[in-house]
C-alpha positions in Angstrom: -11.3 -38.9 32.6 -12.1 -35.5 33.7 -9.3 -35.4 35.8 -7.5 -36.2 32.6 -8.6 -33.2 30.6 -9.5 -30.9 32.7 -5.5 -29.8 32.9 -5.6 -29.9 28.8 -8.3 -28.0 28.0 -8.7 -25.8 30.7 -7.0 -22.7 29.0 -9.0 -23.8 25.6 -12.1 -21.6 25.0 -14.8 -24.4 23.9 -16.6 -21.5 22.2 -14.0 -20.3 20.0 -12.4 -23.8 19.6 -15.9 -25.4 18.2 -15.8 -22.2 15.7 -12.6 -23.0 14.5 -13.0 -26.7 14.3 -16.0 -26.5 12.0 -14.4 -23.6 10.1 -11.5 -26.1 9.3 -13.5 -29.3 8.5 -15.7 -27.5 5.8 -11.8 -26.0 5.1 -10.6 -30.2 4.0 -14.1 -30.9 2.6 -14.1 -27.7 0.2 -9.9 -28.5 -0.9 -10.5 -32.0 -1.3 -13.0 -30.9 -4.5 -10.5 -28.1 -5.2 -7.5 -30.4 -5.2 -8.9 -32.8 -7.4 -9.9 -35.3 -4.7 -6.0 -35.5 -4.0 -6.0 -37.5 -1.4 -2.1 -36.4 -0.8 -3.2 -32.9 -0.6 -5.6 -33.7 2.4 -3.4 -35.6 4.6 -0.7 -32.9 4.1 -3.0 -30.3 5.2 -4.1 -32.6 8.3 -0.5 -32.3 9.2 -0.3 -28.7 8.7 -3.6 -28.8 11.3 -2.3 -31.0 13.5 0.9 -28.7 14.1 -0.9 -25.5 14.6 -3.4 -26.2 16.6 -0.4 -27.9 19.0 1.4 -24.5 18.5 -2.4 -22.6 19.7 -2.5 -25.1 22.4 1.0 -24.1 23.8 0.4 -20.4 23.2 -3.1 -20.6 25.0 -1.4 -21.7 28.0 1.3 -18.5 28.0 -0.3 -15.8 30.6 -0.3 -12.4 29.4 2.2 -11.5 31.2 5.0 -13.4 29.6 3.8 -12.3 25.9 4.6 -8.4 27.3 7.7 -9.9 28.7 8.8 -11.0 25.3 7.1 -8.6 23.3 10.5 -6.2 22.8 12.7 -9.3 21.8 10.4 -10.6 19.6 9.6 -8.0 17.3 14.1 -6.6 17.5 14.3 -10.4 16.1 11.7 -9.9 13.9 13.1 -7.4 12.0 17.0 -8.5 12.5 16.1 -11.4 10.1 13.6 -9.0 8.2 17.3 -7.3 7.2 18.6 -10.5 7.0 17.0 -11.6 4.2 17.3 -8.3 2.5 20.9 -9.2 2.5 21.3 -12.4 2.3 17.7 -14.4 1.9 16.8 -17.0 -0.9 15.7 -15.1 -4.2 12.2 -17.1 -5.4 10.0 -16.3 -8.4 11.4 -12.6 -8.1 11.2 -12.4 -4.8 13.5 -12.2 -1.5 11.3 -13.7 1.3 13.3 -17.0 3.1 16.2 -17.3 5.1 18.3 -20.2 5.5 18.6 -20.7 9.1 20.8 -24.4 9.4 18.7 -26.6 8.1 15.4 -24.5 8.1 13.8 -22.5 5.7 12.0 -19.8 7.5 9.9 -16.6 6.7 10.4 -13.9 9.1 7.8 -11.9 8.1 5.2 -14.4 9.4 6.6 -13.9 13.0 5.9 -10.0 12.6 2.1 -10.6 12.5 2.2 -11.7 15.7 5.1 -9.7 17.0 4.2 -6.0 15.9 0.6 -6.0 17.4 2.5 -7.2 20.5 5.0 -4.7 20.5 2.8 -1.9 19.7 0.4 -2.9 22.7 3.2 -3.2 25.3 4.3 0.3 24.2 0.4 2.0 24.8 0.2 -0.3 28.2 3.2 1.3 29.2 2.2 4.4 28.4 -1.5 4.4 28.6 -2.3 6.8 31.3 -0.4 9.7 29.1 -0.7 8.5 25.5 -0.4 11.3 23.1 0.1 12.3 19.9 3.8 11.7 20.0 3.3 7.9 21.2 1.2 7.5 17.9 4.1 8.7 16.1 6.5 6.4 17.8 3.5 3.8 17.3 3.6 4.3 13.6 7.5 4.7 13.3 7.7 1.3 15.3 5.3 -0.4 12.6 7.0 1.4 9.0 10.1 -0.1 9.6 8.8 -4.1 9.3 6.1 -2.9 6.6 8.8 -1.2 4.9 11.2 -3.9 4.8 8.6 -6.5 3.8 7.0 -4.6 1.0 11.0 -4.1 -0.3 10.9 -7.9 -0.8 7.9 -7.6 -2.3 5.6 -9.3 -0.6 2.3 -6.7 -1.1 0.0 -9.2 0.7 1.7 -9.9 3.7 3.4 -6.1 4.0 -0.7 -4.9 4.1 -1.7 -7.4 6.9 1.2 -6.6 9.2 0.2 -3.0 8.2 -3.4 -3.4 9.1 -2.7 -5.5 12.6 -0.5 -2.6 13.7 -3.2 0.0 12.2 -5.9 -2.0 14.3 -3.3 -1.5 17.7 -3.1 2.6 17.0 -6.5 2.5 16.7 -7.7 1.0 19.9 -5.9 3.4 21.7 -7.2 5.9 20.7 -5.9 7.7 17.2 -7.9 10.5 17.0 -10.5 10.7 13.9 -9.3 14.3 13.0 -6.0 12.5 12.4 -7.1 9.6 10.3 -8.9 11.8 8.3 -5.6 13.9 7.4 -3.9 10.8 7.0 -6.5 9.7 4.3 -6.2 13.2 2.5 -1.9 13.1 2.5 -2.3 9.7 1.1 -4.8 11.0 -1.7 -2.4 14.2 -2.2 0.7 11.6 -2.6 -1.2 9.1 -4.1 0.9 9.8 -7.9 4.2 10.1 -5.5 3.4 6.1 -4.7 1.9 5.0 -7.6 5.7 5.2 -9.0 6.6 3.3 -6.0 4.8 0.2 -6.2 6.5 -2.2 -8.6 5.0 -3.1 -12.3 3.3 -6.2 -11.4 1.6 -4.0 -8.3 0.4 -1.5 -10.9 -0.9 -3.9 -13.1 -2.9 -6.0 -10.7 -4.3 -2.1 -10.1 -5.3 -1.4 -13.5 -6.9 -4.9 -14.0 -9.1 -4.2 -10.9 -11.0 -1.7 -13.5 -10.8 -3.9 -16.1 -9.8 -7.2 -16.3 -11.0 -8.1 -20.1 -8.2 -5.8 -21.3 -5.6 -8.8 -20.6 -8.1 -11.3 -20.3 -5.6 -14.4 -20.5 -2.5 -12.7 -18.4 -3.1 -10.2 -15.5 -7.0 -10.4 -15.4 -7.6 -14.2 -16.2 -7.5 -15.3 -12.7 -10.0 -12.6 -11.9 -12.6 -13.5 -14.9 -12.4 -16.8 -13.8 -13.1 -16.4 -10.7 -16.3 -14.2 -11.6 -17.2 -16.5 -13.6 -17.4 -19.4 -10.7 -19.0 -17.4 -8.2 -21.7 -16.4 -10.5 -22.3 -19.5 -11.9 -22.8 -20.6 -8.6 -26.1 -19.2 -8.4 -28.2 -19.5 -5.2 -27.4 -23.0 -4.2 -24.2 -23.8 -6.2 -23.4 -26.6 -8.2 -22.9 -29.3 -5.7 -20.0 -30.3 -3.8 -16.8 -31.6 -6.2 -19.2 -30.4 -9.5 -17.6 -27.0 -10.4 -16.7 -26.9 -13.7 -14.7 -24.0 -13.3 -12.0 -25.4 -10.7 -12.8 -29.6 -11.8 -12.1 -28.4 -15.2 -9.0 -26.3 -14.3 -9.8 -22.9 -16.0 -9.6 -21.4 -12.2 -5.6 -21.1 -10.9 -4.5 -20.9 -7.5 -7.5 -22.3 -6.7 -6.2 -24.5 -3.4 -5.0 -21.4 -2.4 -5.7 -17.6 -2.9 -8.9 -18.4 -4.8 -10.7 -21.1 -3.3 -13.3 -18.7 -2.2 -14.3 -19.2 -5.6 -14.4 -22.6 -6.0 -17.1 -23.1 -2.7 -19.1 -20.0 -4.2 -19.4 -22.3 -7.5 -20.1 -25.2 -5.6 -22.6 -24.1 -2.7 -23.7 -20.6 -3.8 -24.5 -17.9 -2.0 -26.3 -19.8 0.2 -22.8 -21.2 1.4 -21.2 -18.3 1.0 -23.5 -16.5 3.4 -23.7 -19.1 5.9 -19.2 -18.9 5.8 -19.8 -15.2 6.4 -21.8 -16.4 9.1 -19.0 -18.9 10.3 -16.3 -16.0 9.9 -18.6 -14.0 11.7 -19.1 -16.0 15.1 -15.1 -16.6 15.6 -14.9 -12.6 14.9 -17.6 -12.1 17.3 -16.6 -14.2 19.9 -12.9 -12.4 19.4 -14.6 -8.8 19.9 -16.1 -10.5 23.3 -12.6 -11.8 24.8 -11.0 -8.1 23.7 -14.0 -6.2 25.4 -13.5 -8.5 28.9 -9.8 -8.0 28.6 -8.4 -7.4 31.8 -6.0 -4.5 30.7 -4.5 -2.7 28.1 -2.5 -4.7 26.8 -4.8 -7.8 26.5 -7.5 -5.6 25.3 -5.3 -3.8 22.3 -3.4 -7.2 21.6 -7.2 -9.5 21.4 -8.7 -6.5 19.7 -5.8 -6.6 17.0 -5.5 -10.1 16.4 -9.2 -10.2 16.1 -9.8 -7.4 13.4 -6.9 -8.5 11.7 -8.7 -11.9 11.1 -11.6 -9.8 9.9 -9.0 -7.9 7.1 -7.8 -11.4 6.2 -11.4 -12.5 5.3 -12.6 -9.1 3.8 -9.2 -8.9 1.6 -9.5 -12.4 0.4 -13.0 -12.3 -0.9 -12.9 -8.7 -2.2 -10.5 -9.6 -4.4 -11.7 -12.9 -5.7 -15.1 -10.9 -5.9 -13.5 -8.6 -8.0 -13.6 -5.6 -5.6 -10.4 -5.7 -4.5 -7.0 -5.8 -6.1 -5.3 -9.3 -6.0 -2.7 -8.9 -3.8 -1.9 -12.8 -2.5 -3.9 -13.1 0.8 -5.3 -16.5 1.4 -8.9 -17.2 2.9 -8.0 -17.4 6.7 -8.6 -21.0 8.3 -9.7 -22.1 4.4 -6.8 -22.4 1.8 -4.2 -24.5 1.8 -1.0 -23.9 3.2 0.8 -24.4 6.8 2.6 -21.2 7.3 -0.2 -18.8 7.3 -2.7 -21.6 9.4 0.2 -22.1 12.4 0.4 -17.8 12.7 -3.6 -17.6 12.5 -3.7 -20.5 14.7 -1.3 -19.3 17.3 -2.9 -15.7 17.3 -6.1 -17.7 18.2 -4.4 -19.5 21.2 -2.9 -15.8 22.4 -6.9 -14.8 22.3 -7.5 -18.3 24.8 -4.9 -17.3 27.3 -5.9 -13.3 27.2 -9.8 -15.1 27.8 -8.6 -17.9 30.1 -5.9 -16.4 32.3 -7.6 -13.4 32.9 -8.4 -14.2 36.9 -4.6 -13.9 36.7 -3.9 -10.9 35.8 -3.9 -7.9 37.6 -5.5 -4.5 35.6 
């Protein structure tokens, strides 16, 4: 039998697999209460497991090597169908996000979280022994242009993440402090320059952040009813599928973007500290595989991928919290949903073969 496996699993971290694993079981337990025991809901959600962690299993057994290899094409497809669909994609509840590709519905902007932290650490690998302030330039030229053509859709959420995984890659190697400082201070200087910028929905969700009672049954209900959940909560919640707030149906979205707020009602801070925790580990044992990387590229791409999960989390609960602006980012590994599950999942599998295939490759 061990024969059997050993050829399966042997480019599977056990650590990080057992994370995730967990991570996604309390994931069904907590959206069969938010679902309304829908049984349907579950076994659709199984499905959408089932296929991403095949899709991590296949990407954990890519070496490095052939993820740089493809790293160019994938991110000048990427944004080929990013301009696609700004010419010709499927118009959806305002918004221009899907192309019709034969048959299939895609979303290209999902393959850009994977592709633009790739891109961007091929470019510093190939350039790591003279990296400059020029290369950050080109670095952050290379990452406007998807971030720019998402945000165009609008997709606010998605445009930030991509933003923040390519952020994460400029970063690592090595953007000087002196110029994220300035950066900070030309985006407070231009802050009224953007403010016009972002559409009227964007605004709005901005203004309710400060207060939400001043449109308490539009643009701030979702966020009152989410504070109210979480604080009703208390310590040790209300009990597992007895929230009133979500089995009742005053919280929306809350399969989805807000079902932060339905575990906080029903296990409390207790449970949401030890899902911190949870998040924690899989981040943790992400910062270890980017720190043993065997070169530049592993290490920016693991690194990325890693603190990119981290933004995911920290954007997610800030904003059902209240902190945050509600800007569409679902709980990572937790909300329901199979596009957004197959990219984390894969990402995960591209942080195996970085940790697995490492003997492999050369530094």
């Amino acid at each position: 039998m061990n024969k059997l496996l050993k050829p399966i699993i042997r480019h599977i971290d056990g650590f990080l697999m057992t994370s995730l694993i967990i991570t996604m079981i309390v994931a069904l337990c907590i959206l069969y209460s938010a679902s309304g025991q829908d049984i349907s809901r579950i076994s659709s959600q199984m499905v959408n497991i089932s296929i991403a962690v095949s899709l991590m299993w296949i990407a954990a057994n890519v070496p490095p090597q052939v993820l740089q290899r493809i790293a160019v094409p994938a991110y000048a497809v990427g944004v080929l169908l990013l301009i696609s669909v700004a010419l010709f994609g499927e118009i959806s509840h305002g918004a221009r996000r899907w192309l019709h590709i034969g048959v299939a519905k895609i979303q290209p902007s999902e393959l850009m979280k994977i592709a633009v932290p790739m891109l961007l650490a091929w470019y510093f690998a190939h350039r790591e022994s003279v990296i400059s302030f020029r290369d950050h330039v080109v670095g952050a030229l290379l990452l406007a242009v998807p971030v720019l053509l998402i945000m165009k859709q609008p997709d606010l959420g998605t445009s930030l993440m991509i933003a923040a995984s390519g952020f994460y890659v400029l970063f690592l190697a090595g953007l000087s402090w002196r110029l994220l400082i300035g950066a900070a201070a030309s985006i407070g200087i231009m802050a009224p320059i953007l403010w016009t910028m972002l559409h009227d929905y964007q605004r709005r969700r901005i203004e309710i952040l400060f207060d939400p009672y001043q449109d308490p049954l539009g643009a701030g209900y979702h966020t009152i009813q989410a504070s109210i959940a979480l604080g009703s909560g208390g310590l040790a919640g209300k009990g597992w599928l007895n929230g009133t707030q979500s089995q009742l149906d005053f919280l929306p979205e809350r399969t989805t973007d807000f079902i932060f707020a339905v575990f906080g009602e029903e296990f409390g801070l207790l449970g949401n500290i030890l899902l911190i925790v949870l998040f924690s580990i899989i981040i943790g044992r992400g910062l270890v595989i980017a720190a043993q990387a065997p070169n530049t590229f592993c290490r920016l791409l693991a690194g990325s991928i890693t603190l990119t999960f981290f933004t995911y989390a920290f954007v997610n609960i800030g904003m059902v919290s209240g902190i945050l602006p509600v800007v569409g980012v679902p709980l990572p590994l937790i909300s329901y949903g199979g596009t957004s599950l197959v990219t984390l999942l894969i990402s995960f599998g591209i942080l195996m073969s970085i940790h697995t295939h490492k003997k492999l490759v050369t530094s």
